[in-house]
C-alpha positions as CSV (number, residue, x, y, z in Angstrom):
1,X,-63.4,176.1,191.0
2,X,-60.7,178.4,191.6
3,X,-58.3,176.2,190.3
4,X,-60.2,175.2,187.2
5,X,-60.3,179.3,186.2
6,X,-56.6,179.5,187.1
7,X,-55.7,176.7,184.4
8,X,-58.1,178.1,181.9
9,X,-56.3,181.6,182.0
10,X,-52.7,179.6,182.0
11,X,-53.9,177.7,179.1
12,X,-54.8,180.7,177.2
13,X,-51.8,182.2,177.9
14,X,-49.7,179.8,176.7
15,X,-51.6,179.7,173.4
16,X,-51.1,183.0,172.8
17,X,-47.1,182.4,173.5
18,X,-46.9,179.5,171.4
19,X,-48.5,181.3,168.4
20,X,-46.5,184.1,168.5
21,X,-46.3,185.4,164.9
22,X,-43.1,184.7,163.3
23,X,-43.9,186.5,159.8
24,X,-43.7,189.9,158.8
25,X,-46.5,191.4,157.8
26,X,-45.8,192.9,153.8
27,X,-49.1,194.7,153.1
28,X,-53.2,194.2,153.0
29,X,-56.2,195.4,151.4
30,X,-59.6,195.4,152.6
31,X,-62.6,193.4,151.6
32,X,-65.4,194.6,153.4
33,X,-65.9,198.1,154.9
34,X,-67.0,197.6,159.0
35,X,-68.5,200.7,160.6
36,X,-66.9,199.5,163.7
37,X,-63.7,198.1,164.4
38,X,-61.2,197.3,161.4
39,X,-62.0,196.3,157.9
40,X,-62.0,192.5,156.8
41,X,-58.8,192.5,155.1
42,X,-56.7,190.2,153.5
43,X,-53.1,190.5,154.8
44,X,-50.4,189.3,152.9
45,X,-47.1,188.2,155.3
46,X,-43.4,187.1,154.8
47,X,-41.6,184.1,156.8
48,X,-38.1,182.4,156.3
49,X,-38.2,178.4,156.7
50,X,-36.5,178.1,160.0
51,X,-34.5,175.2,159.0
52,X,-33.6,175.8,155.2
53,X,-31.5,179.2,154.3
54,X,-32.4,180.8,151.1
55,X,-36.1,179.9,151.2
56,X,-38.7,182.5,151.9
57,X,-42.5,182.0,151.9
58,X,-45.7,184.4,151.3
59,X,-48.9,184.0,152.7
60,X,-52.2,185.7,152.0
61,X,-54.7,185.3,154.1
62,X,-58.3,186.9,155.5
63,X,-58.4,188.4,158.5
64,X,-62.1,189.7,159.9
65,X,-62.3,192.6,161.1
66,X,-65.3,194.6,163.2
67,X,-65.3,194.9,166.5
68,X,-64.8,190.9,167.5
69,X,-61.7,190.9,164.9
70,X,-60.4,194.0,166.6
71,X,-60.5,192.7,169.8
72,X,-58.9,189.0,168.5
73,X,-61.8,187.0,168.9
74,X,-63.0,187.0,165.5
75,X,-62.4,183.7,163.9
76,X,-60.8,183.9,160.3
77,X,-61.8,182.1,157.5
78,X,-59.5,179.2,156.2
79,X,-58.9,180.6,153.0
80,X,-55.2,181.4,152.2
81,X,-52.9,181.4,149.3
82,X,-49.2,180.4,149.7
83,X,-46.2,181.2,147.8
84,X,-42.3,180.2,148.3
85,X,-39.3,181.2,146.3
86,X,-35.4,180.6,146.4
87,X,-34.1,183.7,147.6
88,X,-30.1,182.5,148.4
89,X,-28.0,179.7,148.0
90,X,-29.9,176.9,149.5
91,X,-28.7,173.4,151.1
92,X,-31.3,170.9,152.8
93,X,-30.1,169.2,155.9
94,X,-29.8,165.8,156.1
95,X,-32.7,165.5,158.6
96,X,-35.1,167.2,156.6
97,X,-33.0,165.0,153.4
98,X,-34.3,161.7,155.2
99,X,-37.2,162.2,156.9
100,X,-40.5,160.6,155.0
101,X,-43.5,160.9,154.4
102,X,-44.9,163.1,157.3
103,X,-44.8,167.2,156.9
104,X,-42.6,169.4,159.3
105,X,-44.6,172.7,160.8
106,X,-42.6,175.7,159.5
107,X,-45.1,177.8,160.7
108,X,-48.5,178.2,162.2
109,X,-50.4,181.2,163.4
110,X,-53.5,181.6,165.6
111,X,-56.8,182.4,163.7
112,X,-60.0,182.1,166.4
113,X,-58.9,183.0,170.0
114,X,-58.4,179.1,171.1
115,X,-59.4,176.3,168.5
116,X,-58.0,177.4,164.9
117,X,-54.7,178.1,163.3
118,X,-53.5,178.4,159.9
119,X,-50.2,176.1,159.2
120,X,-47.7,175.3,156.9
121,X,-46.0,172.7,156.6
122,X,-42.8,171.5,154.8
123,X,-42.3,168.3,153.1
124,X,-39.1,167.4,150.6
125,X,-39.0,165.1,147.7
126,X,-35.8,163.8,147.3
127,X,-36.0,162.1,144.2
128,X,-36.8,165.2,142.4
129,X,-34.7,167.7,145.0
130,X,-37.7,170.0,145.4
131,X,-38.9,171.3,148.7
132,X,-42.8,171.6,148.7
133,X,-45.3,173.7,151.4
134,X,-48.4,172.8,152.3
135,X,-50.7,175.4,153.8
136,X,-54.2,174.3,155.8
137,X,-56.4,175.4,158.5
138,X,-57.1,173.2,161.2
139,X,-59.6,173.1,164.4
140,X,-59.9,170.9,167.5
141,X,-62.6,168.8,166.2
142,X,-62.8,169.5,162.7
143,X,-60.1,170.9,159.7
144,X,-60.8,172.7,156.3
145,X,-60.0,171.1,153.0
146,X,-59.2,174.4,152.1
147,X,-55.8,174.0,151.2
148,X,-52.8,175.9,148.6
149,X,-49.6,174.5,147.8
150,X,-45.6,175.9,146.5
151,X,-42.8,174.1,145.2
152,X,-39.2,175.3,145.7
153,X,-36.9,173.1,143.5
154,X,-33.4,173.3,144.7
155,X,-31.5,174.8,142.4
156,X,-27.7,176.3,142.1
157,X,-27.4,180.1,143.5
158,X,-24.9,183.1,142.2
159,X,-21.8,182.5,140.2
């Protein structure tokens, strides 16, 4: 029994490691006033693709507040809005050039305490040089169709 507890906690640790927030958070408003704990808000956060220079991405998204939000075991909505923009000189490596048809995870972040996270993920049409991001929410058992989409087209930076 011992052992099973021991896993559980090392499970939930690594979790919490591997959904380490890699965006900065820009602003947020609230949305509903909580007498106890933190406001619902909806938080609006920067992130660079990892892979491609020159491209950064915005994400709003609701956050719950009260006291379960404040204590991180709240589970958030799915709803989010996403928005990426050329921000340098950008040049798409050949990996990202030639893979298909299935997305790469840019980014994910934790939104219940162990089943849900909110992701985006990158996908690149070559035949018309634009790099697209797909943000979704997904759970163990069960997604949301909840989705928002942005199109970066590659296009010539500076002089």
């Amino acid at each position: 029994m011992k052992l099973i507890g021991n896993v559980a906690v090392i499970c939930m640790v690594m979790v919490l490691v591997c959904s380490a927030a890699r965006a900065e958070t820009i602003g947020s408003v609230s949305t509903v006033f909580k007498v106890l704990g933190a406001n619902d808000k909806i938080v609006v956060e920067a992130f660079d693709d990892p892979d491609i220079e020159g491209v950064t991405c915005y994400l709003s998204r609701a956050k719950k507040g009260g006291i379960s939000g404040s204590l991180g075991v709240a589970e958030d909505t799915s709803d989010a809005s996403l928005s990426c923009r050329q921000v340098g000189p950008i040049s798409v490596p050949e990996r990202i050039r030639n893979k298909k048809e299935d997305g790469e995870e840019v980014f994910k972040k934790r939104t219940s305490l162990l089943f849900k996270s909110m992701q985006v993920v990158r996908f690149y049409d070559a035949k018309r040089n634009v790099i697209i991001y797909l943000t979704y929410s997904d759970r163990i058992i069960e997604g949301s169709p909840k989705n928002s989409i942005s199109c970066v087209p590659v296009m010539p930076w500076g002089n």
